[in-house]
C-alpha positions in Angstrom: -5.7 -37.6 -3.1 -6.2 -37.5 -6.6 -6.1 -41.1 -8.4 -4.9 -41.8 -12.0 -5.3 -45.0 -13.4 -3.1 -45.6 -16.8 -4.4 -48.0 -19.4 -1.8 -50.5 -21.5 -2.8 -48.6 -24.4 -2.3 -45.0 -23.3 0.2 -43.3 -25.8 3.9 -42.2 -24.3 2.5 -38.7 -25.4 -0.4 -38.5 -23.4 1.7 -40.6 -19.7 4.2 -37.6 -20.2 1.2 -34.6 -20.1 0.2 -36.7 -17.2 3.6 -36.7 -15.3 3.8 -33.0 -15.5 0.2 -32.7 -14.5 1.8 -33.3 -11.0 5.4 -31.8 -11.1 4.1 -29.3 -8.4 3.0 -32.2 -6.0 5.1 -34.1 -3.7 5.1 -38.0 -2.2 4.8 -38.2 1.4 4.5 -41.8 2.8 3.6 -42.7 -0.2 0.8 -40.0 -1.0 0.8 -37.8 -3.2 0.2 -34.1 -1.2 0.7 -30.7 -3.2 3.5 -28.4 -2.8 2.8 -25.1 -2.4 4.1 -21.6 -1.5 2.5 -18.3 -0.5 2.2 -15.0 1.6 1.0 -16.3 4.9 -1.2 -13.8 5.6 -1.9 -12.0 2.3 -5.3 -10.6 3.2 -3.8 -8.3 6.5 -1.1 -7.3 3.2 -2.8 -6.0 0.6 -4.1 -2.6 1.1 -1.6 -1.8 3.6 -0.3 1.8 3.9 3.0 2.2 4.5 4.5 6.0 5.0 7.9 7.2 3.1 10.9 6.4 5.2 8.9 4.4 7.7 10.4 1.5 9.4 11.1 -1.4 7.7 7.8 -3.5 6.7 8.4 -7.4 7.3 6.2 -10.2 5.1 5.9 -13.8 5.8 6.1 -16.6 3.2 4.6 -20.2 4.1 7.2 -23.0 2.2 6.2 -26.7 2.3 7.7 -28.1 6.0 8.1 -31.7 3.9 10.3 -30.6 1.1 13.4 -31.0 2.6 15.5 -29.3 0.6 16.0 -25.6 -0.1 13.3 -23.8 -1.9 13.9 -20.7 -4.5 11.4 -18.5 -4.7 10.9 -15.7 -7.6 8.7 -12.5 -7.1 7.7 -9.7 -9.4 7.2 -5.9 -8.9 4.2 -4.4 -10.2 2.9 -0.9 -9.6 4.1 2.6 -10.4 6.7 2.4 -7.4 10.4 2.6 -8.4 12.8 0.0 -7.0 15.6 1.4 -5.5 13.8 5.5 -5.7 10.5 4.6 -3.4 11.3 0.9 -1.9 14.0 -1.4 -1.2 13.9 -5.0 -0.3 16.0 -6.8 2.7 16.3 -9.9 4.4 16.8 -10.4 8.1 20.0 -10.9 9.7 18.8 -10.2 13.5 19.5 -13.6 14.9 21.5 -16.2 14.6 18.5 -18.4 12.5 19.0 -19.3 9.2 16.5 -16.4 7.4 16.2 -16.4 3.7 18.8 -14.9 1.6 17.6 -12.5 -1.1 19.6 -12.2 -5.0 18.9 -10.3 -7.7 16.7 -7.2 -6.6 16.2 -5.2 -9.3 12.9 -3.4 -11.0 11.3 -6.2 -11.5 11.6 -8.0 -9.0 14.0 -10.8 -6.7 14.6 -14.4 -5.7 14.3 -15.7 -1.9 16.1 -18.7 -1.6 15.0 -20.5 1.8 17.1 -23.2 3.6 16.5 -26.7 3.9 16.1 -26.2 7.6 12.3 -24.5 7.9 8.7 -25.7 8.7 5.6 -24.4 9.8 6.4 -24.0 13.4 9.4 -21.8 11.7 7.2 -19.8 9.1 8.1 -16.7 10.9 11.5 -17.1 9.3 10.3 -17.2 5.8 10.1 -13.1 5.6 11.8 -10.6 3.7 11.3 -6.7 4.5 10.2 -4.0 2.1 12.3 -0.5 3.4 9.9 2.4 2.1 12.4 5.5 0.8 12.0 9.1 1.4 13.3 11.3 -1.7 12.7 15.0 -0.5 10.2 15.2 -3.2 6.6 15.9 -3.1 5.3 13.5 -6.1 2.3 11.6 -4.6 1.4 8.4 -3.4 2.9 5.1 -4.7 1.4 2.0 -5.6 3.5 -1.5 -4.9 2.1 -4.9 -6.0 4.2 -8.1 -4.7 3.3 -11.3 -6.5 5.2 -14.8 -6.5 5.8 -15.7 -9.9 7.2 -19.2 -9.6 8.9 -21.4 -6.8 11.3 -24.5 -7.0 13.1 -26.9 -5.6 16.8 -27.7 -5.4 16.4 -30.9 -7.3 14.3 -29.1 -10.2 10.4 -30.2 -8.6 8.2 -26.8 -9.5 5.6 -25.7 -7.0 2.5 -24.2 -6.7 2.4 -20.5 -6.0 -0.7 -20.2 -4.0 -2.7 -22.6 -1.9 -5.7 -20.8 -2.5 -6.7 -17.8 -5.5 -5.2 -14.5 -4.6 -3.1 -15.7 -2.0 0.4 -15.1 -4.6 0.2 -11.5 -4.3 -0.9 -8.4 -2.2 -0.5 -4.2 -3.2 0.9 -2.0 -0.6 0.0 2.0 -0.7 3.7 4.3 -0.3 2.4 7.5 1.4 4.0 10.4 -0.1 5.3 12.3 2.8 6.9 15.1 1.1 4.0 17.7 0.9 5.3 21.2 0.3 5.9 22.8 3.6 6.6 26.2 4.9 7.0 25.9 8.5 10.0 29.0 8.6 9.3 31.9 11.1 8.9 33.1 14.4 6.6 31.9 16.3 4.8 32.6 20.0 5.2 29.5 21.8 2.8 28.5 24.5 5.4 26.0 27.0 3.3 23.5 29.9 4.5 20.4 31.7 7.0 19.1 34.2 9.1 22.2 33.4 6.8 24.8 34.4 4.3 27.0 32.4 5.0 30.2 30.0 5.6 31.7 27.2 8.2 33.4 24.8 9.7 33.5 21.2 10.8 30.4 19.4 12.8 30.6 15.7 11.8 27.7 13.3 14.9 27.4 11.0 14.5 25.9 7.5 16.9 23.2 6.7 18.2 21.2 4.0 15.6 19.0 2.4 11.9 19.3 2.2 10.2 19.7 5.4 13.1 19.9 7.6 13.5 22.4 10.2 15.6 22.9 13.2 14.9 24.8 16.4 17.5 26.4 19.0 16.1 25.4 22.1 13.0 23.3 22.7 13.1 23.9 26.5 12.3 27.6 26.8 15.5 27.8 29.3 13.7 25.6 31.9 16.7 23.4 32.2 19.5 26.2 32.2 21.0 24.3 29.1 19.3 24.5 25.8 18.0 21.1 23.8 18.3 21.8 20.1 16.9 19.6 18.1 15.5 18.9 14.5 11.9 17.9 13.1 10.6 16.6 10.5 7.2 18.0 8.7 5.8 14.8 6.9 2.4 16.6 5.5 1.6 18.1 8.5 2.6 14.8 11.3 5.8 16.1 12.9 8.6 13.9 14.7 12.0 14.9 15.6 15.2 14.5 17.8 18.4 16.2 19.6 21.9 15.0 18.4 23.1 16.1 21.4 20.8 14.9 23.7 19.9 11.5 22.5 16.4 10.9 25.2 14.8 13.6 23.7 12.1 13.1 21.1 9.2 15.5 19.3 5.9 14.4 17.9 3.0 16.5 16.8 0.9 18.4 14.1 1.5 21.5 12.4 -1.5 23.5 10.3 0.3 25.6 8.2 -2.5 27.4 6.7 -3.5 28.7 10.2 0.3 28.9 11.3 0.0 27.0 14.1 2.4 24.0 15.3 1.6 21.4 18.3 4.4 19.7 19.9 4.7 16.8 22.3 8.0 16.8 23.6 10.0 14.1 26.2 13.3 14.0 27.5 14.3 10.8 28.9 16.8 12.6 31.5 13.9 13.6 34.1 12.2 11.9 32.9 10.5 15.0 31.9 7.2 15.8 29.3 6.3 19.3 28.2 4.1 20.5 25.2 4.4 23.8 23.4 1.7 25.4 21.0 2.9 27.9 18.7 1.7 30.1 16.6 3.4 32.0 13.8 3.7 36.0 14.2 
């Protein structure tokens, strides 16, 4: 606890620099304890690589559990990622607990304003989420710096915006997934699983978009019904789907300068798992 001991003689100039010497601290039975925010665990954050439309990326907050009122926090954007182009940000809404609420995203940054009801035991509640954008467009990896800026209280009291040095900001890595592609053609396709073994033809159709292709039948006519489906080529790791057939999912590689594709594929109906190599002809 630190002591300060004022004098008769001590100016009105020099009590007031004292005053705001502690606007960031807070009395708590009667001590004086310092108010603070920051990212809970910033180290695990910075230098985090998130991919291009990836699932959405959650970050913690810790708030004070002994200022009981609500708290307003304002972060900046740094970096050469866009808001709104490569990123979003969100709050949570998955539960019926009172998450922060989020104003005034823009390029430079937002405000978190967190409730009067959290504490430690409730930290993971302090989070907002960080949505990483695809845009069809192969322009490289983006760099994203998140740094708390300043943090208040209802009633005006400022606080500090790190417990420790560095803990106020991390950098996240968005992974360009939009490397030129060329997946198009006919392929020989390799088929062995729970459907059987063989081989025979497969058509990779382009589709809208970079690194989007679609395929007429990913069973080989094992099933007596085709699965159609469409994947995605995110600079060479693959994933896909069926609209019409909602258990089925693709994952894999593709090496397009030796026109060859590896898929892992699953169908929830069976259940059933086959894979298929292809090469192009």
């Amino acid at each position: 606890m630190k002591k300060i001991i004022y004098l008769i003689s001590i100016s009105l100039v020099f009590f007031a620099m004292s005053c705001e010497e502690f606007t960031d601290d807070y009395i708590l039975d009667g001590e004086r304890v310092t108010a603070f925010v920051d990212f809970n665990s910033y180290d695990s954050y910075d230098g985090s690589i998130v991919n291009e439309g990836a699932d959405t990326s959650w970050f913690r907050i810790n708030a004070p559990a002994f200022v009981l009122e609500a708290t307003t926090i304002n972060l900046t954007f740094g970096g050469d990622a866009v808001y709104g182009t490569d990123f979003v940000v969100v709050s949570y809404t998955g539960d019926n607990r009172d998450y922060p609420t989020i104003s005034n995203a823009s390029a430079s940054g937002f405000t978190i304003t967190i409730s009067i009801d959290h504490s430690f035991e409730d930290a993971d509640q302090n989070i907002f989420g960080i949505v990483p954008l695809t845009d069809d467009a192969s322009d490289g990896d983006k760099s994203l710096t998140i740094s708390i800026s300043s943090a208040s209280t209802e009633s005006g009291m400022s606080l500090r915006t790190s417990r420790l040095e560095g803990q106020n900001s991390f950098t996240l890595t968005l992974k360009d997934i939009d490397c030129p592609s060329d997946l198009a053609g006919t392929y020989t396709a390799v088929f062995a699983g729970d459907m059987g073994a063989g081989s025979l033809t497969m058509e990779v159709f382009a589709e809208e978009g970079n690194g989007n292709y679609s395929v007429a039948d990913f069973t080989a006519g094992a099933f007596g019904v085709a699965i159609p489906g469409i994947f995605k080529d995110a600079c060479g790791n693959i994933s896909g789907e069926s609209s019409d057939y909602p258990g089925f999912s693709i994952s894999g590689t593709a090496d397009e300068a030796n026109g060859t594709i590896s898929l892992s594929c699953s169908y929830d109906g069976g259940p059933y798992y086959w894979t298929i190599e292809m090469t192009k002809q």
